[in-house]
N, C-alpha and C positions, 0 to 999 in steps of 0.2 A: 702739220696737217692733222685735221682733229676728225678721222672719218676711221670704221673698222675694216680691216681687210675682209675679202670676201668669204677665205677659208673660214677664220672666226665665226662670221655671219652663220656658215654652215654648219659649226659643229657644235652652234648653238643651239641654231633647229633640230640638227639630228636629236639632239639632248632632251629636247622638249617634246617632238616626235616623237619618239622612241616607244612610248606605251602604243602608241597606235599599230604597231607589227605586231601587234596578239593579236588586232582584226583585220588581219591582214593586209593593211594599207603598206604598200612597197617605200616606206621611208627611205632606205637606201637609193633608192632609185631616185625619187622625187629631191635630195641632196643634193647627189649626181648634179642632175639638169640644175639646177638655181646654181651650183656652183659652174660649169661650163656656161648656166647665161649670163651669171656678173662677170666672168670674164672674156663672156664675146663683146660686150658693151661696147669696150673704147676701141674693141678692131673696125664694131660698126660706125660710130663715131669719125673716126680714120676715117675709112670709106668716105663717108658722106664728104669730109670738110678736104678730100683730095679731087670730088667730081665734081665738088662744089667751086675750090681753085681753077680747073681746068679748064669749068662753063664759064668763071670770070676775065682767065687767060686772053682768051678768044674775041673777046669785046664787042661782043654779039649787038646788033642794033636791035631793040626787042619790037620797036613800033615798025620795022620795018619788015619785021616776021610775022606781028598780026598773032591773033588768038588761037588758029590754027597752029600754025608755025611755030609759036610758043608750047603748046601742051604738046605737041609733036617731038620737041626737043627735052622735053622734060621727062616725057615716056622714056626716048633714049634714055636719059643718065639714069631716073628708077630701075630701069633693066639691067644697065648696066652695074649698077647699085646691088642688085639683085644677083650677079651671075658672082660680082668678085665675092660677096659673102656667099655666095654657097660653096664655090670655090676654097674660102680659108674655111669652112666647114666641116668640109671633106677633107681636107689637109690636117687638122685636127681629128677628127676621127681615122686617117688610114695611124698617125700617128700614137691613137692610143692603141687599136690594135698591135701596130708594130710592138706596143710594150707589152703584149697579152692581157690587155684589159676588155674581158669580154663582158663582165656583168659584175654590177659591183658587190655583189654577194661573195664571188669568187674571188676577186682581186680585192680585196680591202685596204683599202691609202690612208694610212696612220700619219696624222700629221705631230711632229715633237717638237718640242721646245728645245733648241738647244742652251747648253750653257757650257763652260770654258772646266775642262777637268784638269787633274793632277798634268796627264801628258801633254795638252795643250800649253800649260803654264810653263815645263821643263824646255817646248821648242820654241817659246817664246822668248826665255832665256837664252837658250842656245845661241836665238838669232841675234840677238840682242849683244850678246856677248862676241859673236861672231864678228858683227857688224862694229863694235869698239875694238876690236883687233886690226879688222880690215882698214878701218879708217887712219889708225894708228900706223898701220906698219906703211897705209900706200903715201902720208904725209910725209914720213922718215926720209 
């Protein structure tokens, strides 16, 4: 897949943003949000394509509910469309409180790159080694 993850996306912005906090523009903040809304996208997504299933489920006669009947039942699923996303919203937010994330001036989220060091490489062997033991001694 040929698309950039979202954190990228943002700490690319930050990057370029960044002179704009001499005038005071809340760049960390304004990150925040873009990064929490490319990753509400596919829960919204979700949502949709599960009340959208549901409405299909059911096998609704549409001519027999008429125009009325129709936008009546549509309201329902938008509302209800409505209630579960605010719902995982809140669920995400009591969530990041829970981690004491109150403002991201205070809580600053360093994201790293990992790569594979000395001690990784010794328990890789370990395992490795282990594991042509193990196999060894339980074929004997």
């Amino acid at each position: 897949m040929l698309a950039t993850a979202p954190e990228e996306i943002a700490i690319g912005l930050e990057a370029w943003l960044r002179p704009l906090q001499s005038l005071g523009v809340p760049v960390t903040e304004i990150i925040l949000t873009l990064t929490l809304s490319l990753r509400f996208i596919p829960l919204v997504l979700e949502e949709v394509q599960n009340l959208s299933r549901s409405v299909q489920t059911r096998a609704i006669n549409w001519k027999k509910l008429g125009i009325r009947g129709s936008l009546q039942l549509w309201l329902g699923v938008a509302e209800r469309l409505l209630e579960n996303l605010l719902r995982r919203a809140e669920q995400i937010a009591l969530a990041m409180d829970a981690r004491g994330f109150t403002h991201p001036n205070q809580h600053r989220v360093q994201w790293h790159q990992l790569r594979l060091g000395l001690g990784d490489g010794l328990a890789i062997a370990f395992l490795i080694a282990f594991w042509v033991v193990r196999l060894g001694w339980g074929n004997g």
